[in-house]
VEXMIMI-882882 format. One line per 4 residues: number of its first residue (from 0); their letters; for each residue x, y, z of N, C-alpha, C. Coordinates in steps of 0.02 Angstrom, whole numbers, padded with zeros to 5 digits. Layout:
REM VEXMIMI-882882
NUM	A	X/Y/Z/X/Y/Z/X/Y/Z ~ ... $
***
This chain:
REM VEXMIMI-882882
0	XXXX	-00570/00836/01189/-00551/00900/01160/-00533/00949/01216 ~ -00553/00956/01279/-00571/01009/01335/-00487/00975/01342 ~ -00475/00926/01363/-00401/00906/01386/-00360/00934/01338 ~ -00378/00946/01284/-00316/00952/01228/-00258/00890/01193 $
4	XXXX	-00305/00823/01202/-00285/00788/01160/-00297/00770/01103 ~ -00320/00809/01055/-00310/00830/00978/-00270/00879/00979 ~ -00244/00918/01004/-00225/00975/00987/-00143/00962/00930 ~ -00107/00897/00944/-00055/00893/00918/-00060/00856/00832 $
8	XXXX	-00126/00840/00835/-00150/00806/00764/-00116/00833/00722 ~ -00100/00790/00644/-00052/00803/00604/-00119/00838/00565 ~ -00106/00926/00525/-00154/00957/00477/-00225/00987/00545 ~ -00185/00991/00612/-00243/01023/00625/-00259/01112/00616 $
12	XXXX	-00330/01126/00612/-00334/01176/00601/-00345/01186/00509 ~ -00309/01140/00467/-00337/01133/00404/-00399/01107/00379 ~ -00420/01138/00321/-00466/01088/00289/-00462/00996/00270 ~ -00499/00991/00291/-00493/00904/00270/-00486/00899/00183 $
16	XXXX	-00431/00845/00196/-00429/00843/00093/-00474/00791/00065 ~ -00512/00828/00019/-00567/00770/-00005/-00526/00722/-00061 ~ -00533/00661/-00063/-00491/00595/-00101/-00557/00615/-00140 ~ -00546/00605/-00217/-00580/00563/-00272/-00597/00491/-00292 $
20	XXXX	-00619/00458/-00243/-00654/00389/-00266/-00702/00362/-00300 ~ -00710/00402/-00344/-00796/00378/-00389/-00730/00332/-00453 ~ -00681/00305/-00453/-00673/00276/-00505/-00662/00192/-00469 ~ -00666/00201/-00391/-00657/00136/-00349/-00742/00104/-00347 $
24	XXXX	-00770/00047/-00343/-00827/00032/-00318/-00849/00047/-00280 ~ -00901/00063/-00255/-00931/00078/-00197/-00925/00042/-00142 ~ -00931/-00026/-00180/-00929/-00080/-00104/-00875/-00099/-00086 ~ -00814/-00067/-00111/-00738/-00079/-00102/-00700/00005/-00081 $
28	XXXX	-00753/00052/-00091/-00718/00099/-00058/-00703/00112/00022 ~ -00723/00096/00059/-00703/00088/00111/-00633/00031/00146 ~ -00654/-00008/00106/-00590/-00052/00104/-00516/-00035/00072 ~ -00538/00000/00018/-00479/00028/-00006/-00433/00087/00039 $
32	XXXX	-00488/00131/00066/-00472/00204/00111/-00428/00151/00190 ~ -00464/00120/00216/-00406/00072/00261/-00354/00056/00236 ~ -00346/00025/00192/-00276/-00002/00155/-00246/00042/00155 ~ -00265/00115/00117/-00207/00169/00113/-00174/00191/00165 $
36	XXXX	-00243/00210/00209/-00218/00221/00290/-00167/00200/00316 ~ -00162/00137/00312/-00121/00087/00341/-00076/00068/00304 ~ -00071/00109/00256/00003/00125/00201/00019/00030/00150 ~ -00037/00010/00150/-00029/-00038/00079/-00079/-00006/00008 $
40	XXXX	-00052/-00038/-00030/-00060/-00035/-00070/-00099/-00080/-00116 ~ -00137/-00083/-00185/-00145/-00136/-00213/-00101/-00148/-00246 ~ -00097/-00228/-00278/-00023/-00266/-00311/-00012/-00219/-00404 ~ -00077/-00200/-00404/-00081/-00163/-00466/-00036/-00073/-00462 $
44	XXXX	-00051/-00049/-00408/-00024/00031/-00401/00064/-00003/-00396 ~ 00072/-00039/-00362/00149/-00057/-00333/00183/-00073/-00407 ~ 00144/-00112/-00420/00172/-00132/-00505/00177/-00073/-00562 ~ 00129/-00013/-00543/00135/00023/-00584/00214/00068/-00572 $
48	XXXX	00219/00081/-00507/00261/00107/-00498/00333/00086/-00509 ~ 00338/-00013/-00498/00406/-00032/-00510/00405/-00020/-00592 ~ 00359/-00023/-00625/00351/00004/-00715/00407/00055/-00721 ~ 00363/00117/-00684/00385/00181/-00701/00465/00188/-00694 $
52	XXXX	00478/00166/-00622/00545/00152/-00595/00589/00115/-00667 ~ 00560/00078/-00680/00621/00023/-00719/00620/00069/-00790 ~ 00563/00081/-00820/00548/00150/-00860/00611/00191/-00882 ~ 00626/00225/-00811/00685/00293/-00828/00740/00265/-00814 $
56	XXXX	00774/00196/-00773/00814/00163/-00791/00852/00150/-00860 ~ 00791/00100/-00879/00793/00088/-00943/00823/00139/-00992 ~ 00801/00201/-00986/00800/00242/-01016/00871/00281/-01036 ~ 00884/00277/-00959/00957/00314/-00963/01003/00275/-00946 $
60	XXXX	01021/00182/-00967/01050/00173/-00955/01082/00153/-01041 ~ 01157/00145/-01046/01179/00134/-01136/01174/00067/-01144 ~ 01196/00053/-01202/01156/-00028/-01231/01217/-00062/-01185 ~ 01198/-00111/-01154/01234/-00162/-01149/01193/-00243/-01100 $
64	XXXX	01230/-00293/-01098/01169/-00349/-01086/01145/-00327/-01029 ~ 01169/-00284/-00978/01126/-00274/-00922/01063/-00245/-00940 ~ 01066/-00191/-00991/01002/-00152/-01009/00971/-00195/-01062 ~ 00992/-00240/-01081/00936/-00292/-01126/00904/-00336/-01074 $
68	XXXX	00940/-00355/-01010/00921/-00375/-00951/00848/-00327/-00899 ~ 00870/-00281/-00906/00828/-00248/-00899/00753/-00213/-00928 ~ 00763/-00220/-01015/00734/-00222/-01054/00657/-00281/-01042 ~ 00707/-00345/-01034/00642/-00379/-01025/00613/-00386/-00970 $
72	XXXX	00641/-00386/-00910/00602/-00373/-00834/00547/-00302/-00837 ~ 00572/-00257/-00881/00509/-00218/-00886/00451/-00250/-00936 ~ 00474/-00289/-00989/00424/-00286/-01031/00382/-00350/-01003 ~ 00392/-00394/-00960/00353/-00438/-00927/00352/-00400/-00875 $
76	XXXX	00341/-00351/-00842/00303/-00303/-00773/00254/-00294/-00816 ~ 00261/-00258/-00879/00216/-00243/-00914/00161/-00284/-00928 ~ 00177/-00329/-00980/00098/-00398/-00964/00081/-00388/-00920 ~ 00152/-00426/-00852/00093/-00439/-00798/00031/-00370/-00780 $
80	XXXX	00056/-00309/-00762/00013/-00269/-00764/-00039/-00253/-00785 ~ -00032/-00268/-00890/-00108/-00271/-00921/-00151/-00314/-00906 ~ -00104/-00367/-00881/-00150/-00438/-00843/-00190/-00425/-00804 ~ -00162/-00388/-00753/-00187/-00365/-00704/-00255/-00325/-00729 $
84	XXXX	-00249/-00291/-00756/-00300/-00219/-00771/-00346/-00261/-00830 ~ -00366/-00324/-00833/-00383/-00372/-00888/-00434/-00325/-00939 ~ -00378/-00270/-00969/-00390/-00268/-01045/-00331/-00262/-01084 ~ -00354/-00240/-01146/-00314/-00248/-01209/-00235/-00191/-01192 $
88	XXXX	-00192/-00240/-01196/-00112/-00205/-01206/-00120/-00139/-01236 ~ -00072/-00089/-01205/-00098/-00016/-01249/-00038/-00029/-01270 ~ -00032/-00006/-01335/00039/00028/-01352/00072/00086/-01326 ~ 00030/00119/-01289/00060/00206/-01236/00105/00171/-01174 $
92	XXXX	00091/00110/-01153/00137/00110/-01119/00206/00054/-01144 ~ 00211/00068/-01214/00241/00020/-01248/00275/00070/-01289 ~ 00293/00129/-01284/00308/00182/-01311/00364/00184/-01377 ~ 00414/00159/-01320/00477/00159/-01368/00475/00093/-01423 $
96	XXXX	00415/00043/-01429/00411/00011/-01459/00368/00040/-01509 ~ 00323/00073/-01493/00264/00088/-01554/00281/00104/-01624 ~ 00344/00136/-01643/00356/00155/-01694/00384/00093/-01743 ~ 00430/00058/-01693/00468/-00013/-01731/00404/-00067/-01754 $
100	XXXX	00347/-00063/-01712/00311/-00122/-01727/00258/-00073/-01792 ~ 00241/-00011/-01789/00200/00033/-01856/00234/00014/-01912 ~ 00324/00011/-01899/00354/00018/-01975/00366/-00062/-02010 ~ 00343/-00116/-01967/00344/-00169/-01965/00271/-00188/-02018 $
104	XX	00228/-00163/-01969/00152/-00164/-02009/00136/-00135/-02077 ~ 00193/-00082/-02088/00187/-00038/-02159/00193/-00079/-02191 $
***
């Protein structure tokens, strides 16, 4: 410190930002805080994100076989994802389907 090699640290002079990890394990939080560090990810966050991505695609692109093409590469991200997270399929992230499969069940 007397040399002044911190002085160029990225956020010096700020408060340290406290992360929220009480929803990670305990015995995996430390492992997880390296990974981020070191800019990976788990296969579950990455997946969530190619979701979201293919999501507003999807969304704004007009009918044609590319977007039915696209249609199903999201909806198998999707499994795989609930797979991942091994519980029950939500319909919230099944959105634009929820209504077609309710009026189905009526």
């Amino acid at each position: 410190m007397e040399r002044g090699e911190f002085d160029n640290l990225p956020g010096k002079g700020k408060p340290l930002v406290e992360e929220d990890l009480s929803a990670v394990p305990e015995e995996l939080r430390m492992a997880y805080k390296i990974l981020k560090n070191a800019g990976c990810v788990p296969p579950e966050v990455e997946l969530t994100k190619e979701v979201a991505s293919l999501r507003r695609l999807v969304l704004e692109m007009e009918d044609s076989p590319e977007k039915t093409k696209k249609v199903r590469e999201l909806n198998f991200k999707l499994m795989k994802l609930e797979m991942m997270r091994k519980r029950p399929i939500s319909l919230d992230l099944l959105s634009q389907y929820q209504e077609k499969m309710l009026d189905k069940v009526k």
